[in-house]
Each structure stands twice: as structure tokens, then as C-alpha cells.
BAFI-3210 file (N, C-alpha, C; in Angstrom, 3 decimals, decimal comma, padded with zeros to 6 digits):
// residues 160
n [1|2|3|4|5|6|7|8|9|10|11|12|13|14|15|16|17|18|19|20|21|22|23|24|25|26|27|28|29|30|31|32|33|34|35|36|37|38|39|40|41|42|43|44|45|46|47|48|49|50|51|52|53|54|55|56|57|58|59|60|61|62|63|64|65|66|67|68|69|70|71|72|73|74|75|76|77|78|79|80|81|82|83|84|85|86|87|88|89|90|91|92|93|94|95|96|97|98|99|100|101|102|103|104|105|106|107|108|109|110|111|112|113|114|115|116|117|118|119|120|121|122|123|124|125|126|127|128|129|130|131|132|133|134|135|136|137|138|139|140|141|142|143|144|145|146|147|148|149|150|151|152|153|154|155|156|157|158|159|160]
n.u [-171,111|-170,028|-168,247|-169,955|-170,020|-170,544|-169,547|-167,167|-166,010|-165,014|-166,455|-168,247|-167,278|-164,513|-163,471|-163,650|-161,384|-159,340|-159,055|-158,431|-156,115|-154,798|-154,984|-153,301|-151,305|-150,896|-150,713|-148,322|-146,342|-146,739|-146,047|-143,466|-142,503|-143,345|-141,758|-138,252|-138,498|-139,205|-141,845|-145,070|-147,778|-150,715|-149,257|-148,058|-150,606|-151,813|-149,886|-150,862|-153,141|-153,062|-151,471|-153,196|-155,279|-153,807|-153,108|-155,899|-156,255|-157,322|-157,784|-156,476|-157,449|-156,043|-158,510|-159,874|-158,032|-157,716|-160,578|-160,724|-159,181|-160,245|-159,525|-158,459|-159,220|-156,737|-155,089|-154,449|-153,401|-150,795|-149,864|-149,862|-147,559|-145,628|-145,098|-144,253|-142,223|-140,575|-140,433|-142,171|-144,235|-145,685|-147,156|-149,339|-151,314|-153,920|-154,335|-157,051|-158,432|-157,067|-157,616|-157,576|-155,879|-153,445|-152,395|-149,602|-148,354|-144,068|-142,027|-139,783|-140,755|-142,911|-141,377|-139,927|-142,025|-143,201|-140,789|-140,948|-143,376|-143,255|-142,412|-145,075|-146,760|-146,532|-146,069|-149,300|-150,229|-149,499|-150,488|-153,246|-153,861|-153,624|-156,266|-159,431|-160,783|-163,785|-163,843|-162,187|-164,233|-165,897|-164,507|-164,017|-166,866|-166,792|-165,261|-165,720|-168,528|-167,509|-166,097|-168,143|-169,342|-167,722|-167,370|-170,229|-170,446|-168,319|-169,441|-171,767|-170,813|-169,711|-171,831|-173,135]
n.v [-149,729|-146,889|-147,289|-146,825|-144,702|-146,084|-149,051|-149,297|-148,440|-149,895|-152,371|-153,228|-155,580|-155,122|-152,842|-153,224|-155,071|-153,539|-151,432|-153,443|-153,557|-151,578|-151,329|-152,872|-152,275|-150,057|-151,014|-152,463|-150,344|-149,095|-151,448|-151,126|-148,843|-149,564|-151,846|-150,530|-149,116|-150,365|-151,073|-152,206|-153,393|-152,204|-149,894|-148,041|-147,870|-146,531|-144,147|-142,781|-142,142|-140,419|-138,698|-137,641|-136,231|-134,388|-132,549|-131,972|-130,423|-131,126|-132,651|-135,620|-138,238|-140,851|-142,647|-142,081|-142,848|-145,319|-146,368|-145,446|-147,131|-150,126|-150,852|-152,264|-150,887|-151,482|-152,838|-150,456|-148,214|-150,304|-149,916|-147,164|-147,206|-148,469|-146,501|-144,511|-144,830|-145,847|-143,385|-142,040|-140,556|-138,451|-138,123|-135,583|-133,043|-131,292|-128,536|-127,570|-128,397|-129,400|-132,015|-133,936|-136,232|-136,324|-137,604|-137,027|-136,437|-136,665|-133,929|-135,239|-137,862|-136,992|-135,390|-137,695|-139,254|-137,387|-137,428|-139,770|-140,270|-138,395|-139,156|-140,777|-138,871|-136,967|-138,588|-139,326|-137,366|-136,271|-138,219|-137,903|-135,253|-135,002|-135,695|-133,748|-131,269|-132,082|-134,913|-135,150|-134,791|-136,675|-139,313|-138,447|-138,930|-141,428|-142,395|-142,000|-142,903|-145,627|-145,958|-145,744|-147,684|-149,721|-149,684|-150,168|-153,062|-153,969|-153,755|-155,400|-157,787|-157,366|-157,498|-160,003]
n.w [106,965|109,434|112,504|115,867|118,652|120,696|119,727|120,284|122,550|125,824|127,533|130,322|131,863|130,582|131,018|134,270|134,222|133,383|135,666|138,142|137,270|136,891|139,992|140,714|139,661|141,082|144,171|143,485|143,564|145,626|147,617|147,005|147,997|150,770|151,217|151,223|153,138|155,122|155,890|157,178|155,389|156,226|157,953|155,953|154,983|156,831|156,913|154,723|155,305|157,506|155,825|154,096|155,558|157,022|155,059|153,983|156,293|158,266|161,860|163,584|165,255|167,203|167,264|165,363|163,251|163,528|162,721|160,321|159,112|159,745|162,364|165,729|168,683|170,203|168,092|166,645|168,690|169,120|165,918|166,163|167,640|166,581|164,234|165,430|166,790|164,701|163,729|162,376|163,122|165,360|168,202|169,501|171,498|170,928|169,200|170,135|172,069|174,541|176,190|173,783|171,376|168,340|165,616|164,085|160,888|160,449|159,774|158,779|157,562|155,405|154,282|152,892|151,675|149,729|147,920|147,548|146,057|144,502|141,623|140,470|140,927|138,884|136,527|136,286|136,343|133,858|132,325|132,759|132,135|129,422|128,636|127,837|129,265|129,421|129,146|131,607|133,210|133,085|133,338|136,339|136,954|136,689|138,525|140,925|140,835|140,862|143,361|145,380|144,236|144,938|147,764|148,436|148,265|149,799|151,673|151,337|151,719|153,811|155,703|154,705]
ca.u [-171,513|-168,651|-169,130|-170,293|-169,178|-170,255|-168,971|-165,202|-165,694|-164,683|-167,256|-168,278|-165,714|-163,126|-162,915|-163,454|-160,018|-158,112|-158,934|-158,113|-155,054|-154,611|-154,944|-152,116|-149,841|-150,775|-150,306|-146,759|-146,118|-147,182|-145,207|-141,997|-142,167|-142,814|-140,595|-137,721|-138,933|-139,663|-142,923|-145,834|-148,779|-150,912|-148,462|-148,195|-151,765|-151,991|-149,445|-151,776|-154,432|-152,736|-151,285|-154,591|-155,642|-152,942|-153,345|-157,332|-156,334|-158,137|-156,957|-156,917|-157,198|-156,090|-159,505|-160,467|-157,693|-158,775|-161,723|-160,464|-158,314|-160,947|-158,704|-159,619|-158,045|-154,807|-154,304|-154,249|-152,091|-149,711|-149,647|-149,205|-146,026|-144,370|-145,162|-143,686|-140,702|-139,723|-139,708|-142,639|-145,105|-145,703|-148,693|-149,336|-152,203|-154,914|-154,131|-157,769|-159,077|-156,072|-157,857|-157,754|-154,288|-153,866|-151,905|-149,226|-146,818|-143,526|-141,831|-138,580|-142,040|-143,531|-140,042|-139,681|-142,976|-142,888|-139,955|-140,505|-144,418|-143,421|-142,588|-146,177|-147,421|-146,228|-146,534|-150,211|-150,685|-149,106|-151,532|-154,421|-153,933|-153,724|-157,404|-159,893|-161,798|-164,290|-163,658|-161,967|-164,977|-166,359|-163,250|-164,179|-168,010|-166,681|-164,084|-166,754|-169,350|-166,668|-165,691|-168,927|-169,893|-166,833|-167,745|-171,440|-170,182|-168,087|-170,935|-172,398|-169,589|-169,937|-173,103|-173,405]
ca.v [-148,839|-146,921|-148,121|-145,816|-144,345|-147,226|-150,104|-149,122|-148,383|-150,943|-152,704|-153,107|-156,229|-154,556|-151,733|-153,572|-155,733|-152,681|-151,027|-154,138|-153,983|-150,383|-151,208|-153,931|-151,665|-148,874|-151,618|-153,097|-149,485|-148,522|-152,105|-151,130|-147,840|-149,970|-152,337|-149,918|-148,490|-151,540|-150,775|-153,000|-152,474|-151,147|-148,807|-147,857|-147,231|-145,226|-143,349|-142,003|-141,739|-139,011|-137,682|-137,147|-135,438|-133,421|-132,101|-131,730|-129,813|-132,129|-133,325|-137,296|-138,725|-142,462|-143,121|-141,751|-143,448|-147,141|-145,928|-145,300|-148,306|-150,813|-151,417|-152,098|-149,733|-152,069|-152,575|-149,368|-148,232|-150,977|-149,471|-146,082|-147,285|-149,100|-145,788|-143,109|-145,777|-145,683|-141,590|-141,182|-139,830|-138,375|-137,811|-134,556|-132,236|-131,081|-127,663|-126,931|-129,569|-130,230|-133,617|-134,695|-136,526|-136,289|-138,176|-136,400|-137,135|-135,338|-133,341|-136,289|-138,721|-135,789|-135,396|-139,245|-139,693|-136,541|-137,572|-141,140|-140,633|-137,730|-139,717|-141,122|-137,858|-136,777|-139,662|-139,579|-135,746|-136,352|-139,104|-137,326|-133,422|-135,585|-135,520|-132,603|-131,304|-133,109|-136,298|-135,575|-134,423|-138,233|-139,620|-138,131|-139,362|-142,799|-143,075|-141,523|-144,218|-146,764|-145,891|-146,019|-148,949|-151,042|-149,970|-151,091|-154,182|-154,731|-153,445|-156,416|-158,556|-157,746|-157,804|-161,063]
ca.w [108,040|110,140|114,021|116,515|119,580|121,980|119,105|119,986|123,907|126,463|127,906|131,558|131,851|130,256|132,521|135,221|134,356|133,542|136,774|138,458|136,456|138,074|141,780|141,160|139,428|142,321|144,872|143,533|143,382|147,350|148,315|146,872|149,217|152,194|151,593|151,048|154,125|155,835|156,575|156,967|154,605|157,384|158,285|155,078|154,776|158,025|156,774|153,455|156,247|158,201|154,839|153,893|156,909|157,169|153,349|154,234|157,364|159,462|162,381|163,264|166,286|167,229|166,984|163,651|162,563|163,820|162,181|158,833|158,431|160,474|163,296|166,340|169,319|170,474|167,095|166,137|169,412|168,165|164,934|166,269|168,396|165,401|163,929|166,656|166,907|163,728|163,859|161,221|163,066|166,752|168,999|170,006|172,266|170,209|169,976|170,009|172,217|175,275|176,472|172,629|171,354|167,573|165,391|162,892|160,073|161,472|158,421|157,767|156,885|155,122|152,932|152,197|150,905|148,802|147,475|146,668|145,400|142,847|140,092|140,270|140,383|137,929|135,685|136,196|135,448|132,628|131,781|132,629|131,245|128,132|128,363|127,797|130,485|129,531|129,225|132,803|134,095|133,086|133,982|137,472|137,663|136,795|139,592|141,958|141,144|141,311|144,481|145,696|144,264|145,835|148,675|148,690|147,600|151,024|152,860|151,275|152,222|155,587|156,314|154,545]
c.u [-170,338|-169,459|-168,811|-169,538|-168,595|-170,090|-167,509|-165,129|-165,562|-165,891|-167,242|-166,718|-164,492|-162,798|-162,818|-162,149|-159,010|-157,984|-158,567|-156,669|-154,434|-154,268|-153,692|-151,282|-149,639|-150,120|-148,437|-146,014|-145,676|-145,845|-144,204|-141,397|-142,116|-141,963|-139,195|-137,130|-139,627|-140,443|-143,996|-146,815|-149,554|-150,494|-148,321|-149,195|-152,185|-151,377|-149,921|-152,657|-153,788|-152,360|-152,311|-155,315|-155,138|-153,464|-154,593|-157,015|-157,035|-157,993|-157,704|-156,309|-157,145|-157,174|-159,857|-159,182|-157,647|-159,679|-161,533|-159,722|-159,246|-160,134|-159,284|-158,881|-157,371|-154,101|-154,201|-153,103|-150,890|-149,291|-148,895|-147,730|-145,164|-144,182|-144,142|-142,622|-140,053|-139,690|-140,816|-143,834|-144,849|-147,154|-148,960|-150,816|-152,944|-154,535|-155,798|-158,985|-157,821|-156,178|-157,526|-156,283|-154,936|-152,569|-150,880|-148,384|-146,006|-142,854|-140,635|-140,153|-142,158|-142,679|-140,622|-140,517|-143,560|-142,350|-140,138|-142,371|-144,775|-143,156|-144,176|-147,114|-147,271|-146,309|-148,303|-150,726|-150,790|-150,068|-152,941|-154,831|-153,824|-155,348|-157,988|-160,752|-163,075|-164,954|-163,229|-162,773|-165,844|-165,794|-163,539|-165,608|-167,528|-166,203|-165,282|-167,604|-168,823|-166,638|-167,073|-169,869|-168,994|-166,862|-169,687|-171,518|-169,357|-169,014|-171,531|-171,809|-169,386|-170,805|-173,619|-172,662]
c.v [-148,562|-147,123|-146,918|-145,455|-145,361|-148,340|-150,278|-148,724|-149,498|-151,484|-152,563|-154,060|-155,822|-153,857|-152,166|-154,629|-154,733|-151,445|-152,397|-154,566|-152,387|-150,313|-152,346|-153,157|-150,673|-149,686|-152,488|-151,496|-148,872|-149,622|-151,710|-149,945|-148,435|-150,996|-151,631|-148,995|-149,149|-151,185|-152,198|-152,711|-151,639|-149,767|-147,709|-147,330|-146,284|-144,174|-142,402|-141,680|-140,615|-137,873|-136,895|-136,130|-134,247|-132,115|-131,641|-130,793|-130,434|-132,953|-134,442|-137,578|-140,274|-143,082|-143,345|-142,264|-145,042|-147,091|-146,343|-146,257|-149,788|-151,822|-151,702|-151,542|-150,256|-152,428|-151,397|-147,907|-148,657|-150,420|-148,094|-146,115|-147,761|-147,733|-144,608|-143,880|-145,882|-144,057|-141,733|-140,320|-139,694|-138,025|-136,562|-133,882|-131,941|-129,467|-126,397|-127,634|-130,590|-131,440|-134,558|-134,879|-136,513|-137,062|-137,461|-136,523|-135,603|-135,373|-134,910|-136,863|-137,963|-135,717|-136,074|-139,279|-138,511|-137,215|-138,581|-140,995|-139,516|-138,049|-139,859|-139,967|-137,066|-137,347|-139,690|-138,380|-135,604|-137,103|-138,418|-135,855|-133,947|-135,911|-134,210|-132,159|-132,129|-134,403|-136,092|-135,518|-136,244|-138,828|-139,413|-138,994|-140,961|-143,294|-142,489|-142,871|-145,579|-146,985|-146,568|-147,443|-150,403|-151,017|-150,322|-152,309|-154,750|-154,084|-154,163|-157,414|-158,832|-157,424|-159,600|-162,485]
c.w [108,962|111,665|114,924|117,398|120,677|121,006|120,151|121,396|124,522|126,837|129,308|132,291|131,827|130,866|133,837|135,337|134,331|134,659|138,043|137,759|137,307|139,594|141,833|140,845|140,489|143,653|144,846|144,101|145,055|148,158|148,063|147,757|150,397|151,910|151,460|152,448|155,825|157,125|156,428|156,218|155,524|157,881|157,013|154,300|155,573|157,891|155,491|154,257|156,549|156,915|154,963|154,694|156,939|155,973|153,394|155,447|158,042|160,614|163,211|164,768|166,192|166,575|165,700|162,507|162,451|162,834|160,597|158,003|158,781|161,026|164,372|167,687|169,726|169,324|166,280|167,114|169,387|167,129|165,328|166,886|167,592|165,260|163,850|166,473|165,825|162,897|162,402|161,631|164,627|167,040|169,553|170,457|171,154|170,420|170,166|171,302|173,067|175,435|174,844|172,157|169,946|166,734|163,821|162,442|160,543|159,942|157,814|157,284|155,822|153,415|152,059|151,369|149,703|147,716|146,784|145,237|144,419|141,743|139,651|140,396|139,085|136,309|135,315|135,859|134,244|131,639|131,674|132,326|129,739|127,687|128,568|128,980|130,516|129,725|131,070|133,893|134,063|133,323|135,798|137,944|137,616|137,579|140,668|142,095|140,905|142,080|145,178|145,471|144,949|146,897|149,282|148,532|148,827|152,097|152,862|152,190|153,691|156,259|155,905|155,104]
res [x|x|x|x|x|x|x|x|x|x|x|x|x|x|x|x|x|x|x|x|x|x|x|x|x|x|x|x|x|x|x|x|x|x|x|x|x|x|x|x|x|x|x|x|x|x|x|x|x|x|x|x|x|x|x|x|x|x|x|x|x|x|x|x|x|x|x|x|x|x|x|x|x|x|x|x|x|x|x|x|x|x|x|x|x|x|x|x|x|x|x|x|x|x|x|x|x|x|x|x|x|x|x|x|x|x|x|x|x|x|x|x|x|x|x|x|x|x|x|x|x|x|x|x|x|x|x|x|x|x|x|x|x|x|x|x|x|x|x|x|x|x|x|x|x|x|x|x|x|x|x|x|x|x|x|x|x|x|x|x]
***
């Protein structure tokens, strides 16, 4: 008998080691920018926060970035002053919304991290146009209800 579709697929385990095999190679990957850059991880993560923002058109206030990292507001003032002090990001007026301060990567940042995180774009395009639409469209629901499930899982975590 030849073996089916789900014989020869990974199992739940298995995917769950080689995505855990993923977030380490993404994570050696992220440290070798901040250290390079001698950043702190934090910083490092605040600085994909605002990316993000930026790239979404959305603009991020102190707050919403406490928020998004679960800081808590002097450490996230702290953060922003390493930040501003080491020239990657500045604070500026809301220009929609004077009372509101907003938090934005200034273009050198902007460059750098271009610069250093197009290999890995690239690399991973490459990886994944190697699948059919598809598959990438399942490829997509799986990282969706991943996501979602790691975070119901520290929702547990901290509620428990």
C-alpha cells in the first residue's frame, strides 16, 4: 500500500520543534543586529514596534508603545531616552493631535535596519515563492492560528 498524504506530514510535535527551531534561528538572527548595534533586546524590539507602525502608517505614541512591548511607563520613557540618545528615533507633535507626542524611527535607523534585515528578506522570499499559492495560503492559516494560539497560552500564563 503507497502511504497517504497525512503518513509523510509532520506531526503536531514536529512542527512544533521546527518552529521552535525558527524563533531561535530568527532570534540569533535579531541578536546579532543588536549586538552590532549595541542595542538591548528591548530596544531592539521597540525598534520593530515603531517599524511596524511606521510601515502600517499608524502613528505610536509612548503609550501604545509600553503597551505593545508590556512595559510599564518609566520603563518605557527609559527606553525611549536610550533610544533618542543613541539617534534612532525622536519624539515628535502629533501632527494631527498637538497635545499628542509620537514616537518615530528617524531615516539613519530606517537605513540601518533596511540594510542589515535584507538578506533575511530576501532569503525568506526566496523560501516561500518556492511554494504555490496554495500551499501559501495554508502556510498563512497555520501561522495565523499559531499566533493566536501562543498567545492564548500566555494569557493563560498570566492569568494563572
Amino acid at each position: 500500500m503507497g502511504m497517504t498524504a497525512n503518513e509523510d506530514a509532520p506531526g503536531a510535535f514536529e512542527l512544533m520543534v521546527m518552529m521552535r527551531a525558527l524563533n531561535v534561528e530568527s532570534d540569533r538572527f535579531a541578536e546579532r543586529f543588536a549586538a552590532l548595534h549595541r542595542l538591548h533586546r528591548t530596544d531592539l524590539n521597540a525598534l520593530v514596534v515603531i517599524l511596524d507602525a511606521a510601515r502600517a502608517g499608524t502613528p505610536l505614541t509612548p503609550g501604545g508603545l509600553g503597551t505593545a512591548l508590556n512595559l510599564s511607563p518609566p520603563a518605557t520613557t527609559a527606553l525611549i531616552d536610550r533610544l533618542e540618545h543613541a539617534g534612532h528615533v525622536e519624539r515628535r507633535r502629533s501632527a494631527t493631535d498637538r497635545r499628542k507626542v509620537e514616537v518615530t524611527l528617524n531615516e539613519q535607523a530606517a537605513v540601518l535596519a533596511r540594510r542589515f534585515f535584507a538578506p533575511l528578506g530576501r532569503h525568506l522570499t526566496e523560501a516561500i515563492e518556492a511554494f504555490t499559492a496554495e500551499e501559501r495560503r495554508l502556510i498563512g492559516r497555520f501561522l495565523e492560528s499559531g499566533i493566536k494560539a501562543t498567545a492564548a497560552a500566555r494569557a493563560e500564563a498570566v492569568a494563572g
